[in-house]
PAPA-59313 format. One record per residue (C-alpha): x, y, z. Coordinates in Angstrom, 1 decimal. Example, Ala and Ser with C-alpha at 12.3 -4.5 7.8 and 13.67 -1.06 7.14 Angstrom:
2
+--------+--------+--------+
!     c1 !     c2 !     c3 !
+--------+--------+--------+
!   12.3 !   -4.5 !    7.8 !
!   13.7 !   -1.1 !    7.1 !
+--------+--------+--------+
// end
This chain:
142
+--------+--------+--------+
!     c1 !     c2 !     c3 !
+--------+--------+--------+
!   70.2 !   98.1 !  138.9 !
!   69.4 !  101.6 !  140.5 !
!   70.3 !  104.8 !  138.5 !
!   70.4 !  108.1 !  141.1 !
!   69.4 !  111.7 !  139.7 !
!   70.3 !  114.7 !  141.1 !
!   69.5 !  118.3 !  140.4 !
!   70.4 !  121.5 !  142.8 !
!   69.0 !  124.5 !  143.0 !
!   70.5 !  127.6 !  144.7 !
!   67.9 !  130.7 !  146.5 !
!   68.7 !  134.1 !  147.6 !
!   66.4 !  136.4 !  148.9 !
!   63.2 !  136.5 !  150.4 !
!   60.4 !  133.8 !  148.4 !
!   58.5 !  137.1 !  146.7 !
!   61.7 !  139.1 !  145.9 !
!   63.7 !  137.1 !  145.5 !
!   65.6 !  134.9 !  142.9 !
!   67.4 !  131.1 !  142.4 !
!   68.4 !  129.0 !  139.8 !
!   68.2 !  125.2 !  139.2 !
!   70.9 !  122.8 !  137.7 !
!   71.0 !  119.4 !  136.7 !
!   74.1 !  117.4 !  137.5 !
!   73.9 !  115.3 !  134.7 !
!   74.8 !  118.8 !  132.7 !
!   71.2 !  117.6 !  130.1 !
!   70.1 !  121.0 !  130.0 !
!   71.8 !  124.4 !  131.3 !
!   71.3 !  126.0 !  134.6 !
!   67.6 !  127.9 !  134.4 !
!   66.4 !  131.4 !  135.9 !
!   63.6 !  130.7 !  138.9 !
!   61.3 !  133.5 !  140.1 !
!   57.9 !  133.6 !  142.3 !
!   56.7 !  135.8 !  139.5 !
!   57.8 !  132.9 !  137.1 !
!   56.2 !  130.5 !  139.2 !
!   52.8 !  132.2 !  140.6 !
!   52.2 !  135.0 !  137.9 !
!   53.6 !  134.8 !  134.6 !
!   54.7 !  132.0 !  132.4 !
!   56.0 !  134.5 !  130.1 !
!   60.0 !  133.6 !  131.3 !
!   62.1 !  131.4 !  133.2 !
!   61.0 !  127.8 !  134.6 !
!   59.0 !  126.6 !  137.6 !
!   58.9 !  123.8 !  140.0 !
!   55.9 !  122.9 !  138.3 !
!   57.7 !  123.4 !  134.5 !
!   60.1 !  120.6 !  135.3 !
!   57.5 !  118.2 !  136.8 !
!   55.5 !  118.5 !  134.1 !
!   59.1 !  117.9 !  132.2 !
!   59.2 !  114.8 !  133.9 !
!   56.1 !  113.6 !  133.7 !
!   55.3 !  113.9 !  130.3 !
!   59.0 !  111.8 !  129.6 !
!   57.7 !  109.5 !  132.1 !
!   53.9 !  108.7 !  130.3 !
!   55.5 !  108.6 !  127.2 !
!   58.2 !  106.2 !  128.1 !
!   55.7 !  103.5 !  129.9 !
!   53.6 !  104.2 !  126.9 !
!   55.6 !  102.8 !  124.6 !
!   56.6 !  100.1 !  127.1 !
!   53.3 !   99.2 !  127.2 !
!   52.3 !   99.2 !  123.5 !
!   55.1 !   97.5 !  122.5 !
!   55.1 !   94.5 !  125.0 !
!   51.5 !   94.3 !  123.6 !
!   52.7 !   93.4 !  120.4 !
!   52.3 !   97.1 !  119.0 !
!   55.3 !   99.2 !  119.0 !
!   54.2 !  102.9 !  118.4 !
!   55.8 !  105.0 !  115.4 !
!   55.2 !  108.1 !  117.7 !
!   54.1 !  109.6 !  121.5 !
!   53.4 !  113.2 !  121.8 !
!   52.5 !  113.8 !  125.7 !
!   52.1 !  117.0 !  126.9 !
!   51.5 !  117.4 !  131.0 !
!   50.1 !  120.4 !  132.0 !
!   50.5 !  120.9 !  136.3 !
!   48.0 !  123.5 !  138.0 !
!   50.0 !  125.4 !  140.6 !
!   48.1 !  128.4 !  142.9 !
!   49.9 !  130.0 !  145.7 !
!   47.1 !  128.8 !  148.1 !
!   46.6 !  125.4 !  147.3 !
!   50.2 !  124.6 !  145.4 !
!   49.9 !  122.0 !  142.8 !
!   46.0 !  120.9 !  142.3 !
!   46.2 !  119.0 !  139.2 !
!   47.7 !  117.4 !  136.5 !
!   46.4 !  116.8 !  132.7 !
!   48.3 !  114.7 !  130.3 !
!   47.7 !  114.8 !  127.0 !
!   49.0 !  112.3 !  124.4 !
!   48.9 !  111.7 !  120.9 !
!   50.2 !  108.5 !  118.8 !
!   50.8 !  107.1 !  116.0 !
!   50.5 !  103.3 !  116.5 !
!   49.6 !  100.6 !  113.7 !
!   47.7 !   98.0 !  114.2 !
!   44.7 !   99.3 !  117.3 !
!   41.6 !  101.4 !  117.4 !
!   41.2 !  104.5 !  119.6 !
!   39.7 !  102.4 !  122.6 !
!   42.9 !  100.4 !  122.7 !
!   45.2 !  103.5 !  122.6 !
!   42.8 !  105.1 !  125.4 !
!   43.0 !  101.8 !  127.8 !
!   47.2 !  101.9 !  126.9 !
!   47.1 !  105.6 !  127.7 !
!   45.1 !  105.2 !  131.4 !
!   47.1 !  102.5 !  131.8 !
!   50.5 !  103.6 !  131.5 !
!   49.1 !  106.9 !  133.2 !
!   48.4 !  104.9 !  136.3 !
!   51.5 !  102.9 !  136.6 !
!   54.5 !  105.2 !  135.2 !
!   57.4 !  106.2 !  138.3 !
!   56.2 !  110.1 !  138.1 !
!   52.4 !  109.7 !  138.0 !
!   52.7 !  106.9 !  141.9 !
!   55.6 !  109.9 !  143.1 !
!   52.0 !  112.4 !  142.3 !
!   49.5 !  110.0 !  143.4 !
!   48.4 !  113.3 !  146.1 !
!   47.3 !  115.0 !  143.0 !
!   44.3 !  114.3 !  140.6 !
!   45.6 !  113.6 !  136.9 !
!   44.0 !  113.1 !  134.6 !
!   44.4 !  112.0 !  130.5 !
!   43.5 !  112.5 !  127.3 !
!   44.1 !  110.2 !  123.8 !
!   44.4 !  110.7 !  120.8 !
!   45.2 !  107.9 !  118.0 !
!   46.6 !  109.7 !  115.3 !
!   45.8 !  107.3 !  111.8 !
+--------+--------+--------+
// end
């Protein structure tokens, strides 16, 4: 079974002055305010390109995280996965960090680390970024 996702966005203006807004159709989350200013300059408002990968990607790490962990006989209690995506004007998105806490009974750090770099390497988002470095961080929580 394939499941299709869908979001629009709408632009008007020039890409400096301008202003858009972005929709999902599945209704998840409400239509959000885009801006260059919020993408390029200031994270003080608004979401970005960038925001929603991140978004995405974090969901994604944390979901073949678990996947992983528990077809290995260790269901986690918790996944905390942050994804932080560099974006410059000049060079658009550079990088990608993921960092990722658990709570998991039953391993030792190494294991979580190996689970973490694993499920970093094989989740849907991190092959759809495979262009840009990412990298990971653990952290087994006792």
């Amino acid at each position: 079974m394939t499941v299709e996702s869908s979001a629009s966005a709408t632009w008007e203006g020039s890409l400096v002055t301008g202003k858009g807004t972005v929709r999902p159709a599945s209704g998840a989350f409400p239509e959000l305010a885009l801006t260059w200013n919020n993408r390029a300059e200031s994270r003080a408002s608004g979401t970005s390109p960038e925001e929603l990968i991140a978004a995405a990607h974090s969901s994604c790490l944390s979901m073949a995280l678990a996947h992983g962990l528990a077809g290995a006989g260790h269901p986690p209690e918790r996944l905390d996965t942050t994804a932080k995506v560099t974006f410059g004007p000049a060079e658009g998105i550079s990088a990608i960090h993921l960092i990722v806490k658990g709570k998991v009974p039953g391993i030792d750090a190494a294991v979580f680390t190996a689970a973490v770099e694993d499920a970093k390497a094989n989740c849907p988002v991190s092959k759809a970024l495979a262009a840009v470095p990412i990298t990971a961080e653990a952290t087994l929580e006792l």
